[in-house]
N, C-alpha and C positions, 0 to 999 in steps of 0.2 A: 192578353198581349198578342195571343199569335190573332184573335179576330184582328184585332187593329192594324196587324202588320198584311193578313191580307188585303183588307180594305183597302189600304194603302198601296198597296199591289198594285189591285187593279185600276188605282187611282191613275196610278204612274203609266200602266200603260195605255189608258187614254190619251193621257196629255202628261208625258214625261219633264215637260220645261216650265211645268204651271208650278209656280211659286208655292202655292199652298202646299200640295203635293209635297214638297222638298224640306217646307217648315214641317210638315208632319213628321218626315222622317226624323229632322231635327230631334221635337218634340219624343220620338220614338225613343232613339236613340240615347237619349240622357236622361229618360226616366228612372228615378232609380233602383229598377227591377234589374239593371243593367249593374249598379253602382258608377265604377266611372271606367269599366271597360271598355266599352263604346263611342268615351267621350269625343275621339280622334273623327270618329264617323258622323258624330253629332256637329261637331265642330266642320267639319267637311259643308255636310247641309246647310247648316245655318251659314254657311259663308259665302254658299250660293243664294239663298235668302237675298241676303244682305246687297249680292251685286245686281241679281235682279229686278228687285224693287224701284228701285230708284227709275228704270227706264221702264216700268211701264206706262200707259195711255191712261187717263184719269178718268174713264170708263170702267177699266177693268181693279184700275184702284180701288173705285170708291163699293164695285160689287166684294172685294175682298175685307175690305172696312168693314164692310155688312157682316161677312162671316167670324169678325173678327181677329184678320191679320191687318195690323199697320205696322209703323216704322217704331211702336211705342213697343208694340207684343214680341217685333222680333230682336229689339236692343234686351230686352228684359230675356227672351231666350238666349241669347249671346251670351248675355252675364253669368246666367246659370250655370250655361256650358264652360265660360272661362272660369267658373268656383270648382267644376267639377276636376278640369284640367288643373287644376292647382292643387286638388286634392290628391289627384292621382300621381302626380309629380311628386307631392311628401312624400306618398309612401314608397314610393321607389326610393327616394333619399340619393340621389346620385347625379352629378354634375351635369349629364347627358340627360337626364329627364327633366332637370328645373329651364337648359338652355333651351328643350323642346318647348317647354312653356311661354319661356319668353321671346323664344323667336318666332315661334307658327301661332300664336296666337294674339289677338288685337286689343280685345278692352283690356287685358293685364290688370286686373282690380289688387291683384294678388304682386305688385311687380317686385313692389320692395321686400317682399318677406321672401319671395322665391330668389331674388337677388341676392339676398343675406344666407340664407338658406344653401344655394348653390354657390356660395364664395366660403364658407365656411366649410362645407361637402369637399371642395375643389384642394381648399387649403389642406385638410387631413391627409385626402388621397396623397397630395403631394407630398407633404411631410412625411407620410408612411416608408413613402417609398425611398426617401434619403437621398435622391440624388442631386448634384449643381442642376441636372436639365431639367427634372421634372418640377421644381421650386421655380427656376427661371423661366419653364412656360406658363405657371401661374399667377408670378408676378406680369409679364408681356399680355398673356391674354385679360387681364382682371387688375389695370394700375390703378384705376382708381375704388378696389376693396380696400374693405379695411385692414384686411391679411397684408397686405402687398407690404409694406415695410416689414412686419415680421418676416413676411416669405425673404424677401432681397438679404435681413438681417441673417436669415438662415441660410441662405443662399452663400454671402461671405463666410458664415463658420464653414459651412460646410468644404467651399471652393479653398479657403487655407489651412483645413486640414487635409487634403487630400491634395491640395497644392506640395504642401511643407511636411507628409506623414512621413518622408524618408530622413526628413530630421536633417536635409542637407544643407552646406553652404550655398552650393550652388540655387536650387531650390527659394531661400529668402533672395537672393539676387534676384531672381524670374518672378517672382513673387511682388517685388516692392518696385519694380518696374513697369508691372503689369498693371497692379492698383495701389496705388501709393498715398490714395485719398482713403482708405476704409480703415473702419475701426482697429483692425489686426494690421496694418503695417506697425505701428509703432512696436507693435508686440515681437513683429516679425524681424525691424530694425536692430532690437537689444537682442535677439537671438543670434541675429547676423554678426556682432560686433560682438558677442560671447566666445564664438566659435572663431570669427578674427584675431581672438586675444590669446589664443595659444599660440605660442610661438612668435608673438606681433614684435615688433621695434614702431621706431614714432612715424617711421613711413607709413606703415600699416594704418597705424590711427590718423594718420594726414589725411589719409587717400580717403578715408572712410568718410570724415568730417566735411571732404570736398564732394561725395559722393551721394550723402545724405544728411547735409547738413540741415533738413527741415525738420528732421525727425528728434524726438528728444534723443535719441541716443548720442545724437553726435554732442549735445552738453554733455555726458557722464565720457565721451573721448576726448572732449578740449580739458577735462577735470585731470585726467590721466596726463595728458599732456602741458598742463597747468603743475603738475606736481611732479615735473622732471627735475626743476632746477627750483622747486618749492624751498629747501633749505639754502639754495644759494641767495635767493631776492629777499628771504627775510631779514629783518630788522634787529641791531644789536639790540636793547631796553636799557635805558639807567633807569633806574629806581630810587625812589628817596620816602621817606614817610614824613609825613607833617600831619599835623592834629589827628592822629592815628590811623591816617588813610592814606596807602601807599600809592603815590605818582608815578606815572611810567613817561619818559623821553623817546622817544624814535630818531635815533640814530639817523637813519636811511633820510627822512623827511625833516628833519630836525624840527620836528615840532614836541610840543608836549600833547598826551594823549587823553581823548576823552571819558575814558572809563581811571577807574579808581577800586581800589579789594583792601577790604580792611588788614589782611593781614598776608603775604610774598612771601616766597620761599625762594630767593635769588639763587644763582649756580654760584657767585663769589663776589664778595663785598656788595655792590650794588650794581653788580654786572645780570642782564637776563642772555643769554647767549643761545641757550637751548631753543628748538623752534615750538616751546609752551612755557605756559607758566603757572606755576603752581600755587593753590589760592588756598588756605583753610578756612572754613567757616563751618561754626561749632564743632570744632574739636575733629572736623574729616577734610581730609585735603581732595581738591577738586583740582581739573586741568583748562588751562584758556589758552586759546589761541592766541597770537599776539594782535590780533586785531578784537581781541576782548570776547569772543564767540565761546560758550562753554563746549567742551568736547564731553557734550552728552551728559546723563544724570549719573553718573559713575566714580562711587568711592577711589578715590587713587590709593592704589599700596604701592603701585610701580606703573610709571609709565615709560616706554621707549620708541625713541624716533627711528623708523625701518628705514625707509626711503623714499622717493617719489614723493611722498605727501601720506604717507600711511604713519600710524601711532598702535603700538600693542599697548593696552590698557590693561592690568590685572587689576579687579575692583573685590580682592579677596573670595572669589567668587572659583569653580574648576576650571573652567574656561577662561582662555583669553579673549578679546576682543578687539578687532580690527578696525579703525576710524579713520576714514580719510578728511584728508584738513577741507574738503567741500562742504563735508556733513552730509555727504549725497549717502541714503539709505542705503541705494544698490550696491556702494560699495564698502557695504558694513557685513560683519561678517563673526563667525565666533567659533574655536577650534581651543584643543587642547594648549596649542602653542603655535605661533608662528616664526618665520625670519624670512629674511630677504634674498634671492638669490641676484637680482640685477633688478635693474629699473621695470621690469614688466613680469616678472614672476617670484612666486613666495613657494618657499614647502610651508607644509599644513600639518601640524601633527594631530591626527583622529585617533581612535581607541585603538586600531588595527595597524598603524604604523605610520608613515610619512609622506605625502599626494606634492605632486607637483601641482601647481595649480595656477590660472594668469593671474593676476590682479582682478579680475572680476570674478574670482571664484570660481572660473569653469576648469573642471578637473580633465585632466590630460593620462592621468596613466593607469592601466587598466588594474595594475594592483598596486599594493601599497609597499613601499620597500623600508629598510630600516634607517637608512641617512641619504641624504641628497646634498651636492654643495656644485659650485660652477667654477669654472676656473676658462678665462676668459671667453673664447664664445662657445664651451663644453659642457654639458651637464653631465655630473658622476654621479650612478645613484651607485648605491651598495644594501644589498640582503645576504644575511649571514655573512661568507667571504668573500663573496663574487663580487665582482662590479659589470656595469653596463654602462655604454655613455653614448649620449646623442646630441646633436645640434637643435639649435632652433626653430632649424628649417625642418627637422625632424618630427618634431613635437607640433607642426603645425597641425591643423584639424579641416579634415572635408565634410563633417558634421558634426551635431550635439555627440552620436553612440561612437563615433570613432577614437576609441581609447587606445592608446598605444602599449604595446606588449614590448618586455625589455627581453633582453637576449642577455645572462648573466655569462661572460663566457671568459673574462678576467682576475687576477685575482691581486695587481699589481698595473700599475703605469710609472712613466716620468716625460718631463718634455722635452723635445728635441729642437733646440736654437730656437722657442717660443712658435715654430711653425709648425709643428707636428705634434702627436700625441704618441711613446710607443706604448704597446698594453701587453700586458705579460698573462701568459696561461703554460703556469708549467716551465717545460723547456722550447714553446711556442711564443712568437710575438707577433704582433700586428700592429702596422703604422697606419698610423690615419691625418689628416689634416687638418685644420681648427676647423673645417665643416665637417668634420666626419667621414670625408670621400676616404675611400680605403686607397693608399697609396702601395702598401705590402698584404695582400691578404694573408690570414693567419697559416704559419709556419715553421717548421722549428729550422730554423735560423736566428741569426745575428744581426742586425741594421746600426750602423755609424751613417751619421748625415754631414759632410764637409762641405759648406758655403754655398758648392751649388750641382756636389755629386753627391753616389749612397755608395756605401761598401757593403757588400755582403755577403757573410761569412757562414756558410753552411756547408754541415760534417768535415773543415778543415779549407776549403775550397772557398777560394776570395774573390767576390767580381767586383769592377767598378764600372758602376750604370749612372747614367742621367738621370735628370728627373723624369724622363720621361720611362722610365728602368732600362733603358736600351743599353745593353755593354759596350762599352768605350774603348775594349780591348777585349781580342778575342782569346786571348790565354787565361786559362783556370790558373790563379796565385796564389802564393802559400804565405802572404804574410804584407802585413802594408803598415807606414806610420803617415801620423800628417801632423803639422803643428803650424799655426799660422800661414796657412794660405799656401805651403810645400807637401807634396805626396811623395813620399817614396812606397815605390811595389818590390816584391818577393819572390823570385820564381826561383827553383832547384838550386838555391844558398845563396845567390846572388841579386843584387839590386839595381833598382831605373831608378832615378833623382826624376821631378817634375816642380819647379822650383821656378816659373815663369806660367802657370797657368798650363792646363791637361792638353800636351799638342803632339803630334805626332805619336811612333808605334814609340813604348816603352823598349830602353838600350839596358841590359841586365849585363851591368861592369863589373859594380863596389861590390866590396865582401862584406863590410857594412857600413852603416849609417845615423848620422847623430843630429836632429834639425836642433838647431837652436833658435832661430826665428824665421823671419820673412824672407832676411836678406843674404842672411848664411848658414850654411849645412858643410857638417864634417864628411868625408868621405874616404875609407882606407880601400886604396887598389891596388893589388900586386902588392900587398905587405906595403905601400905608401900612402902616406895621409895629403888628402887635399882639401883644400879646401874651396867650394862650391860658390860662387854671387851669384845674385838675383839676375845680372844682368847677363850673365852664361860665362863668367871669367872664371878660369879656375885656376888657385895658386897651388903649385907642390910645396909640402915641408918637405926639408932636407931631413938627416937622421938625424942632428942634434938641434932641429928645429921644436919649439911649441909655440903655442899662443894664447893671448887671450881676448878676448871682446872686452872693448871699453865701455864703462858705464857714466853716465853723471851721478857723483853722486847729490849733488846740489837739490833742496827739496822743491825750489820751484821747478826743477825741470821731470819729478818724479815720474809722473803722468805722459812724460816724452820718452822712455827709453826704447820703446822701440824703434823711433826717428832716429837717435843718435845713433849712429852707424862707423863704428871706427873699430878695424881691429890691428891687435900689437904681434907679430911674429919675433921671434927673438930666437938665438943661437945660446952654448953654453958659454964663446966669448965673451958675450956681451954684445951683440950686434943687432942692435934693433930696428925694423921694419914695419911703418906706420901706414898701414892700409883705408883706402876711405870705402862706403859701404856697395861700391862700384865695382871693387876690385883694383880701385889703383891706388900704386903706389903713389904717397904724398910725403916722404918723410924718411930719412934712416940715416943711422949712425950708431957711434958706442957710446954707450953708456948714456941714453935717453931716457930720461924720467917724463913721461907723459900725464899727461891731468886734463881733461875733457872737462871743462867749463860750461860751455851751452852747446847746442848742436852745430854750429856754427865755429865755435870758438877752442883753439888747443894750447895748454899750455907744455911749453917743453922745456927743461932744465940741463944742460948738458956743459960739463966743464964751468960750473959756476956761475955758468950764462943761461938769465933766462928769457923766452921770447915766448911769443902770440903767434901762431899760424891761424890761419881761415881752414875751413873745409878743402879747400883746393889746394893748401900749403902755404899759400902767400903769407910770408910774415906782417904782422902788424910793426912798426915804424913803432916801438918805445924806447927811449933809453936809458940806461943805468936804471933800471928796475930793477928791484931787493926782491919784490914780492907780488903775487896777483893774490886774489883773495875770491872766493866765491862768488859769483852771480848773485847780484838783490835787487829789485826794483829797479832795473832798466840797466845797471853798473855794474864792473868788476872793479874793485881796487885795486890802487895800485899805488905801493909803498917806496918812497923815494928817499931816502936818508932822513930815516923816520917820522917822515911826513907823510900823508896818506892824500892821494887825488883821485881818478877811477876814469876809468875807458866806459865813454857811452854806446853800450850794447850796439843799439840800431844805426848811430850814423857814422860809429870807431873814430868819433874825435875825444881827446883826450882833456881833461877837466885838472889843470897843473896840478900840482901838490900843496896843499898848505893847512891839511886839519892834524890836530894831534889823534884823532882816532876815524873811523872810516866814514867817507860821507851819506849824508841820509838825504833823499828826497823830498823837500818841501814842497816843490812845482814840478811834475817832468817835464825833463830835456830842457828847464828853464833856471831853477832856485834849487839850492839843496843848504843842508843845515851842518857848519863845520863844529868844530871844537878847537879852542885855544885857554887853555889854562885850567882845563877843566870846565868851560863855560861854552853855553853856546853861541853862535849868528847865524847868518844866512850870505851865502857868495852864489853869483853864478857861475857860467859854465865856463866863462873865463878866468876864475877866480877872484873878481873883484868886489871886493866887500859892499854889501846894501845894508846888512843889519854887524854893526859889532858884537863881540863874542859878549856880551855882558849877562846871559840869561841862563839861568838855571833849567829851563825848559822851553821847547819850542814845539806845537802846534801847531798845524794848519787847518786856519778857519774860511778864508777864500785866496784867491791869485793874490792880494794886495796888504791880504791881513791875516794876525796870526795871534794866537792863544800864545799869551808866553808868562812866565814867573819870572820875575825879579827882586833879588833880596827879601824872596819868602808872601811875595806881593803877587796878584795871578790880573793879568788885564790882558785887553784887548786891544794890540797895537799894529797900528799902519805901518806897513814894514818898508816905505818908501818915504814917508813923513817922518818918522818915528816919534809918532803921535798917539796916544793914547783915547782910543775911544771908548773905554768902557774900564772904570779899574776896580778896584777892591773886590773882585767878587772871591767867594769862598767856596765853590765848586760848579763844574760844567761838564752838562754831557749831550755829545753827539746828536741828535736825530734825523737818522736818513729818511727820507721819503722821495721815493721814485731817485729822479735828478737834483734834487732840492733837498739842504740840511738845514737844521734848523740846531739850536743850542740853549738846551734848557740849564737855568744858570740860575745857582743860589746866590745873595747879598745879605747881606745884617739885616737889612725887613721881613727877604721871604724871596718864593720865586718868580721867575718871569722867563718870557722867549726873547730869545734873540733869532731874526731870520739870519739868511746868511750873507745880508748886507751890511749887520749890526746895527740893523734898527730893530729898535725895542715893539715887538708886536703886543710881548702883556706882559701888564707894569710887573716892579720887585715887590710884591708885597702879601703873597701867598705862602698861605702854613705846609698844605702840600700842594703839587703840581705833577702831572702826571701827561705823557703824552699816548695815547690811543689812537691803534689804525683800524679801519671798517668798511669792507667793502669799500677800498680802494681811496678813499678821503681820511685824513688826519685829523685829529679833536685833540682839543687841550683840557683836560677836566682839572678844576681847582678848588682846593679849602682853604677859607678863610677864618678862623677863628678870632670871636671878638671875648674871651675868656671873662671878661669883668662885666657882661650882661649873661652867660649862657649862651652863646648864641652863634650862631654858626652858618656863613653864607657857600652856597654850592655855587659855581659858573662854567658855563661849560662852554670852548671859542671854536671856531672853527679855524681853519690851516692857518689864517690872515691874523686871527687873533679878534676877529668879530663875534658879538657877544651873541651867543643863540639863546642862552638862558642861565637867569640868574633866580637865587628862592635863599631866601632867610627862613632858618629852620631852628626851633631850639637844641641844645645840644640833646638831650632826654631822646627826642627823636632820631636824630642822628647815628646814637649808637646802635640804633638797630639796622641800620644798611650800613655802616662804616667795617671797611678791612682793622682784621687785628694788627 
């Protein structure tokens, strides 16, 4: 070889450009005494070779043909040299040696295995190294390998865990924004919507829905929200059994339904009410939705409707079982026990104690406490004594690891006018607000909360602060009362009245003080008693002065007595003094018997004589009245040499006299029902008679017509006609619906309705009759018994009395959905 390569020396420095010469080197160079380390040099050669031939003169061609170079001897060296460079490219084995191959060299015989070879080399490297960039420049440089989708697929694991590795909310936000088409959003979506669910309301899950509603998650959020008012949109079920296969009705659709269960376990008679139903088959009770869907392959021992749409299933098994009425898996779930704290969270009980947790199972509290329970937007947990409490907005989550740590630092609460929470530690309390904002941080003090100030009472020392805690008066007080909307303050034995709302400095007069309500407060000053109005009037009692505050005692006006506003001052004479709740006088003399009627109305007895004043004192205009009588239905009585007539409350006209006992209201302000001989009629407010006394009873069935008994007879009589529309029946009752009554009424055949025009909506001739309300529509359910076949038809109408469904059933059958 080294002869050769002089030879070839000196070849070159004759004629450095002579073709030959250069194929020699070629030839040299890739011999493989070399192997393929010289290939790069061989390849060099031969590529000059290759350019020069072609322009030479076909003189100097055909003397080199002679020697044995043409265009055949230098392609065939080419190839050699392009086997040797492919060889040498394997064995380096590296992305950089195969792309040398393929880019600086020409015939490429080898292209596809080096391309294979260098995409797979590429791929490794890349993977090796783990990262979004180094994957992404091998997909970009090399799209169409066959790696390149792996690469891209590894590319997205990689780019959302290192997106999402802090486990943040925010994080899937950036995330599903960023690429919202890859295989991991979906994944990234239910994480997002996990972490949303602590502490969510339906806004939460609105916004989500409206935010990503492409993604599945937002079906398992309309599910949730689907199952807020799940127990409200369900459907009553009648049930019946016929040829041993029990029927179900839907209420809500009135239709009959298309499944059927050999054997129902109704809530009562052939009522289904609950939102499942319960089915045995061989000898184990199973549970269905009322749209006929099994709630799962699970023995029932107990099942319980939580809320939202959730069911606890105990299928005799240790665990409970969580089912939501979707049957969506994700929101199936299995724990010692559950319960409901509000429409969006459940405690959990696991081995170690009791987990807050959303409705989608994501846990919220970093340990486990012994009981949890909510009281309106509060969550109480308690371990051992202590208790801890937080809001919704507290327990919300900025990732999957953000578990929230409780602060046990209570060991007692109660609430304050439903706006506050206080929480007791000790002889320390802390107020807080239904969010939990601290209004008192903890202190050993006192807190009283009055309408729309705080009192606070620490080591003996009394402020009264705003809501905002600002003191509303700048003297430390030793003592305060409040009752209905009056404060009195306390300073060095003496007292301020604030008995018009908190205005000006506190005036420290009274020696003491007595609130009785809104309107009046007792007050002793200087050894004299006064008394205090709302409107700033204050009366002195004299020394053989007392009083007392008038009540109604009437039971319609129970619920008013702190309106009624009347008090009586009186001497040991007899001298009495009729106050109205203003502070003025309306009224006085001796020997006044007072009687408060309505807020409105007084009566007074004085010398045998008795009279009506107004609030203002004005007498009412009666004469020769015996007697007034109680407040009833719009009327007072009033008894006139032993006939009894009555003062119309609201317009104080007077209704004469002419019932032997007090009058009752048929129609107001229009018909009332008198007495004459023991019997009843109907007069108006003039007293002139429309119905004669002839009736043992009187009823009001509408303005024109009236339920009445006659010699033992019960009908329904036009009380302007005195015409009978409907007679012999043997008993009637009421049914109210909305504005509308109705009158279910027995006859010698059976039952029927009457509307309350006294048209007959369904016939007399039902065994029982029965009226039912449901989700806000009325139904008539009826039996008919045909007793001399067995046989017994069901019908069920709606408000009108139109027939939704009718079914002949034998009796055999019947007694297994029939009430005892």
């Amino acid at each position: 070889m080294a002869k050769a390569k002089k030879r070839i020396d000196k070849a070159l420095e004759k004629a450095p450009d002579n073709p030959a010469n250069q194929f020699m080197l070629a030839k040299y160079y890739s011999h493989p005494v070399w192997s393929f380390d010289a290939v790069d040099s061989a390849h060099l050669y031969i590529q000059s070779v290759s350019d020069t031939f072609p322009k030479l003169n076909d003189d100097i061609s055909e003397k080199l043909a002679k020697r044995g170079l043409d265009s055949a001897e230098i392609s065939k060296q080419a190839i050699i040299i392009d086997s040797l460079a492919f060889e040498k490219a394997a064995s380096i084995h590296t992305e950089e040696a195969y792309n040398h191959y393929l880019n600086d060299y020409e015939y490429l015989v080898f292209e596809d295995r080096a391309k294979e070879f260098r995409n797979q080399v590429a791929y490794e490297a890349a993977i090796a190294q783990n990262t979004t960039y180094a994957v992404s420049e091998f997909f970009k440089k090399y799209p169409d390998a066959p790696q390149a989708q792996k690469a891209r697929n590894v590319f997205e694991t990689l780019y959302y865990e290192k997106k999402t590795q802090n486990q943040e909310l925010n994080s899937f936000k950036e995330y599903l924004e960023e690429r919202p088409q890859t295989e991991f959003a979906e994944e990234a979506a239910f994480k997002l919507l996990n972490i949303i669910s602590a502490g969510a309301n339906a806004l939460d899950y609105q916004q989500f829905i409206e935010q990503y509603g492409a993604f599945k998650a937002s079906k398992i959020a309309q599910s949730i929200l689907d199952g807020l008012n799940y127990e409200e949109v369900l459907p009553e079920l009648l049930t019946h059994k016929k040829d041993s296969v029990y029927y179900f009705f839907n209420l809500d659709h009135e239709k009959l339904l298309s499944f059927q269960f050999e054997k129902v376990i109704p809530d009562s008679c052939f009522f289904i009410r609950k939102p499942f139903i319960l089915s045995t088959e061989k000898n184990t009770d199973y549970a269905y939705l009322k749209s006929g869907e099994k709630l799962g392959e699970f023995k029932i021992n107990s099942i319980k409707y939580l809320s939202t749409g959730f069911f606890k299933i105990d299928d005799f098994g240790r665990e409970q079982h969580l089912i939501h009425f979707s049957l969506n898996e994700q929101l199936q779930q299995k724990a010692l026990d559950f319960y409901s704290l509000d429409k969006f969270h459940l405690a959990k009980k696991e081995e170690n104690g009791w987990q807050l947790i959303s409705v989608l199972n994501e846990p919220i509290l970093k340990q486990p406490v012994d009981s949890i329970w909510k009281e309106g937007e509060l969550f109480f947990f308690k371990s051992a004594d202590d208790m801890a409490v937080a809001s919704s907005l507290d327990i919300k989550k900025a990732s999957k690891n953000d578990f929230k740590t409780l602060s046990f630092l209570y060991d007692d609460y109660e609430w304050i006018d439903e706006q506050y929470v206080r929480l007791y530690s000790n002889d320390f309390e802390t107020i807080l607000d239904r969010q939990t904002n601290v209004v008192f941080p903890l202190e050993k003090a006192k807190f009283e909360y009055f309408d729309d100030f705080w009192v606070k009472d620490k080591d003996g020392e009394i402020k009264v602060l705003d809501r905002n805690r600002n003191s509303l008066f700048e003297e430390d007080l030793d003592g305060f009362q409040f009752k209905s909307g009056v404060l009195a303050l306390q300073k060095d034995s003496l007292w301020s009245v604030f008995n018009n709302g908190i205005k000006g400095f506190p005036k420290f007069q009274f020696d003491s003080v007595r609130i009785f309500n809104a309107w009046l407060t007792y007050v002793l000053q200087d050894s004299t008693g006064n008394l205090l109005f709302q409107s700033g009037k204050k009366v002195r009692l004299e020394d053989d002065e007392s009083f007392r505050i008038l009540k109604n005692y009437n039971v319609a006006f129970s619920d008013l007595s702190d309106q009624i506003r009347f008090v009586e001052i009186s001497n040991q004479q007899g001298y009495f003094k009729l106050y109205n709740g203003f502070g003025r006088i309306i009224k006085e003399g001796e020997k006044l018997d007072i009687n408060i009627l309505t807020p409105q109305l007084i009566q007074l007895h004085q010398n045998k004589r008795k009279q009506l004043i107004d609030s203002a004192g004005k007498e009412i205009d009666i004469k020769k009245a015996d007697a007034f009588g109680a407040y009833q239905n719009g009327l007072i009585p009033i008894l006139q040499d032993k006939k009894f007539g009555a003062l119309i409350v609201d317009s104080l006209e007077i209704i004469p006299t002419h019932s032997q006992s007090k009058l009752e209201v048929f129609l107001k302000d229009s018909l009332y029902i008198f007495k004459e001989d023991n019997l009843l009629g109907i007069s108006d407010a003039s007293a002139e008679i429309l119905l004669e006394a002839d009736f043992e009873s009187i009823d009001f069935f509408n303005d024109s017509t009236a339920i009445v008994e006659e010699e033992g007879e019960i009908g329904v009589l036009n009380i302007y006609q005195n015409e009978y529309l409907h007679e012999d029946l043997d008993t009637w009752e009421k049914v109210l619906f909305g504005e509308e009554q109705f009158y279910l009424v027995r006859k010698e055949a059976g039952y029927g309705v009457l509307n309350q025009f006294g048209e007959e909506i369904i016939p007399f001739i039902f065994n029982e009759l029965q009226a039912h309300k449901s989700k806000g529509k009325l139904y008539w359910l009826a039996e008919r018994r045909l007793s001399e076949i067995n046989y017994i038809v069901l019908a069920y109408f709606d408000k009108n009395g139109e027939v939704l469904f009718k079914e002949g059933l034998n009796f055999d059958d019947y007694l297994e959905t029939a009430c005892d």
